[in-house]
C-alpha positions in Angstrom: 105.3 123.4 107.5 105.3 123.2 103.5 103.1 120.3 103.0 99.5 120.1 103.9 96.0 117.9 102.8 92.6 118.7 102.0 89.6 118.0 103.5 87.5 120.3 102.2 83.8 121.9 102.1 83.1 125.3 100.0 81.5 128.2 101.1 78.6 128.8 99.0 77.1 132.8 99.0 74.0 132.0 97.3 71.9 129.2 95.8 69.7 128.6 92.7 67.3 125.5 93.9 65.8 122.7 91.9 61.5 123.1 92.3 61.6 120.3 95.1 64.4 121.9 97.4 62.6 125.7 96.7 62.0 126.0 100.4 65.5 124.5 101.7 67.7 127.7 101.7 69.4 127.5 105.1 73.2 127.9 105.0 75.2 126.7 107.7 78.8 125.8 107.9 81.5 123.0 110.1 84.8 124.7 110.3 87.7 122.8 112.0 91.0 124.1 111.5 94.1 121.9 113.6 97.8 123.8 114.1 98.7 123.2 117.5 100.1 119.4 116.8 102.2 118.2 119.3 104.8 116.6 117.4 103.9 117.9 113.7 103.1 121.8 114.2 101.0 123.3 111.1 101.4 127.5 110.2 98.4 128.2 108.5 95.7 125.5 109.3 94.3 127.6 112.2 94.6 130.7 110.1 92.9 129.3 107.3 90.1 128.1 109.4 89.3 131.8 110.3 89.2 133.6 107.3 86.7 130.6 105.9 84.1 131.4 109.0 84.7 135.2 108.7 84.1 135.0 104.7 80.9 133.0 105.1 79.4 134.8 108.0 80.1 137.5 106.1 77.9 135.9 103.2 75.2 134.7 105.5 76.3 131.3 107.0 75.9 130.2 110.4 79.1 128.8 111.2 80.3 126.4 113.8 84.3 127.2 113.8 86.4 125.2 116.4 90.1 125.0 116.3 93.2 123.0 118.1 90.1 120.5 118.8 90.4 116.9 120.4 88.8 114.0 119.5 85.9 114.5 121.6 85.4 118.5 120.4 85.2 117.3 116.7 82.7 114.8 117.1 80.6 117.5 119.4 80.8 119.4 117.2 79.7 117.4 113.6 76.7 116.4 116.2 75.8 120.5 116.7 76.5 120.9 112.7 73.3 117.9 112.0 71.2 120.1 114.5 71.7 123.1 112.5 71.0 121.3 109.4 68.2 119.4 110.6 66.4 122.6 111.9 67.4 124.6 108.4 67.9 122.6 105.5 69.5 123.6 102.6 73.2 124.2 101.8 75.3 122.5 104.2 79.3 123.2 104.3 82.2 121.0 106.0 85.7 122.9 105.8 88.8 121.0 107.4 92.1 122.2 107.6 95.0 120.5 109.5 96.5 116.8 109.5 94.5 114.1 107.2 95.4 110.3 107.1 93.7 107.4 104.7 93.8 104.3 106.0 92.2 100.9 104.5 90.3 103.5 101.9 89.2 105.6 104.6 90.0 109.1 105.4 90.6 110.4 109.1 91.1 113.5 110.3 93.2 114.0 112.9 92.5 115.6 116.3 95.6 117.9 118.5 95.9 115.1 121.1 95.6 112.1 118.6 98.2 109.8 119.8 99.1 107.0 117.2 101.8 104.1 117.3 100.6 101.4 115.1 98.5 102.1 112.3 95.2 100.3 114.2 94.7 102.6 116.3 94.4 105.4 113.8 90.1 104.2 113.9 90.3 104.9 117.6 92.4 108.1 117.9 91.0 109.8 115.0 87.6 111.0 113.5 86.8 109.8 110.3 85.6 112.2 107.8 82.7 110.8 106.2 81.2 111.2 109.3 80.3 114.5 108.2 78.8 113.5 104.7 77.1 110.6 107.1 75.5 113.3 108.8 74.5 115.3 105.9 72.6 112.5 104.3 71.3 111.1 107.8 69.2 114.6 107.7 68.7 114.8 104.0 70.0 117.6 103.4 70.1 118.4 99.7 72.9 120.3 99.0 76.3 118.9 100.4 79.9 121.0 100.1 83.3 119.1 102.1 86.7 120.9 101.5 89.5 119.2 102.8 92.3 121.4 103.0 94.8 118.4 106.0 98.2 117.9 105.5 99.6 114.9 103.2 102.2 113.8 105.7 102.4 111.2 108.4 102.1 113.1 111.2 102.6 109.6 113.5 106.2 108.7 113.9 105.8 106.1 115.8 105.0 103.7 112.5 105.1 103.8 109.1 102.4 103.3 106.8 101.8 102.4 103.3 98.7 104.6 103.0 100.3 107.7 102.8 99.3 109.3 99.9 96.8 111.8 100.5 93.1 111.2 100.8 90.7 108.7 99.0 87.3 109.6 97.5 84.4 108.9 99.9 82.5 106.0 99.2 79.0 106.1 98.5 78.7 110.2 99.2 75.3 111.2 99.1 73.8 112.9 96.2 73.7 116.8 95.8 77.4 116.5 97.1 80.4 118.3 96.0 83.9 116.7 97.7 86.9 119.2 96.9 90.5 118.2 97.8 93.6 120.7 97.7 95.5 118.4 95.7 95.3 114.9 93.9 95.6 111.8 95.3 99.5 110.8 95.5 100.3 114.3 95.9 101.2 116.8 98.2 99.4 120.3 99.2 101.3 123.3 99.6 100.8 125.5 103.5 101.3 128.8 101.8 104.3 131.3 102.4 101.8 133.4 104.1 99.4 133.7 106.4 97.4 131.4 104.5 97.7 127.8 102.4 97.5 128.1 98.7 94.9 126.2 98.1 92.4 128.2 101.2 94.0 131.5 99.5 92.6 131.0 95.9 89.4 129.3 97.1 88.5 132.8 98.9 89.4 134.4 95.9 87.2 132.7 93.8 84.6 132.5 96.3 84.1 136.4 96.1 83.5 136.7 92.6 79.7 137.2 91.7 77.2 135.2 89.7 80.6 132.2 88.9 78.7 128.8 89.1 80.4 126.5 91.5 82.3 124.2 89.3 83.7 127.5 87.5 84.8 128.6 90.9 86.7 125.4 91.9 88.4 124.9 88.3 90.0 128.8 88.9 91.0 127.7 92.1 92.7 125.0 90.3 94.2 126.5 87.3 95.4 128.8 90.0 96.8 126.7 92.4 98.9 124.3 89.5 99.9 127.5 88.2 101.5 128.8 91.6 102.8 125.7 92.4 104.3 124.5 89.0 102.3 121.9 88.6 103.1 120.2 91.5 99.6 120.5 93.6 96.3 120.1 91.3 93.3 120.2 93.2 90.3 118.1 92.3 86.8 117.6 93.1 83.7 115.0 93.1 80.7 115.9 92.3 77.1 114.8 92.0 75.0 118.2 92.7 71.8 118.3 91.0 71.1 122.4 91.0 72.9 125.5 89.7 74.1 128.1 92.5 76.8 130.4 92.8 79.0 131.6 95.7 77.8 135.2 95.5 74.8 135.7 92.9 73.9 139.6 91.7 71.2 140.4 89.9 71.6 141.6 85.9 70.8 145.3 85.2 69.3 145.3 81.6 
């Protein structure tokens, strides 16, 4: 499938604190990644989810990885995702990858089983995102990544809908958070050629290179991604963090 969302969170290798979060230095990580759709198949969104989790236990995360989930797997697991950040505060990481909806300004993601005919029961059938970042601040946790890598397209049928133009900016996200989307609102996100979607691609890319301040890492990812797409997918991000960290950080040899 060509087209496909964001919901993302970032994989972060290393941190520099502020004085007051010196001792919060846990890493865990939520990674969902939905393919096996029913109606609206995805290629990569599985595929995607699995290199994220291997790339950050590989950097020191404890990950949470669930794919082809239902409604009631996803909200397990978000639950399992506050314990771990409630026992080891520090960098906390939500990665989606599959079908997205916005609906009335909120943004849903969408479980395998999700079965939709009028837009109303998108609330019931789905989980909404900012349940994650609700989590996140419910256990104060002081630094905050969401990626949303879902798919821009109506996977319901059944009904059209007027909100169908990607995803909208959380309201009132808590503060030490950084929201990254593949693409800009109104747009769509390319699935990749590959094994992987372009956006998931670059991110791991950028991810791997040492001492590259977060921000730096997610404007390659999207100088990359508008280059390899023409233009046509420009990813963006929100952000209110209040410390300096990197994905992988190396120490300088003088």
């Amino acid at each position: 499938m060509k087209h496909c969302l964001i919901f993302a969170l970032t994989l972060i290798l290393s941190l520099d604190l502020t004085a007051q979060q010196a001792t919060a230095t846990g890493k865990n990580a939520l990674v969902v990644g939905n393919s096996a759709y029913k109606d609206s198949p995805l290629k990569n969104a599985e595929n995607d989810a699995h290199l994220i989790s291997t790339t950050l236990r590989e950097l020191g995360f404890t990950v949470i990885e669930v794919v082809n989930a239902n409604k009631e797997t996803m909200s397990k697991a978000i639950r399992d995702f506050g314990q771990l950040l409630a026992n080891s505060p520090g960098v906390g990481l939500f990665y989606y990858a599959g079908h997205g909806l916005q609906s009335n300004g909120a943004n849903y993601i969408v479980p395998i089983n999700a079965k939709v005919e009028e837009e109303f029961e998108i609330e019931f059938e789905c989980v909404k995102a900012d349940r994650a970042l609700s989590v996140m601040e419910y256990y104060k946790n002081p630094f905050n990544i969401i990626i949303l890598d879902a798919c821009r397209n109506n996977p319901f049928r059944g009904f059209s809908r007027s909100a169908d133009n990607g995803l909208a900016t959380p309201s009132n996200p808590p503060t030490g958070s950084i929201i990254a989307f593949a693409t800009q609102p109104g747009k769509t996100a390319s699935d990749g050629v590959g094994k992987n979607g372009l956006y998931t691609e670059e991110l791991v890319k950028a991810m791997k290179i040492p001492n590259l301040p977060i921000e730096e890492a997610f404007k390659k990812v999207r100088i990359n991604v508008a280059k390899a797409s023409g233009q046509s997918q420009v990813p963006q991000e929100w952000s209110s963090l209040m410390g300096d960290f990197s994905f992988i950080k190396e120490e300088k040899i003088e």
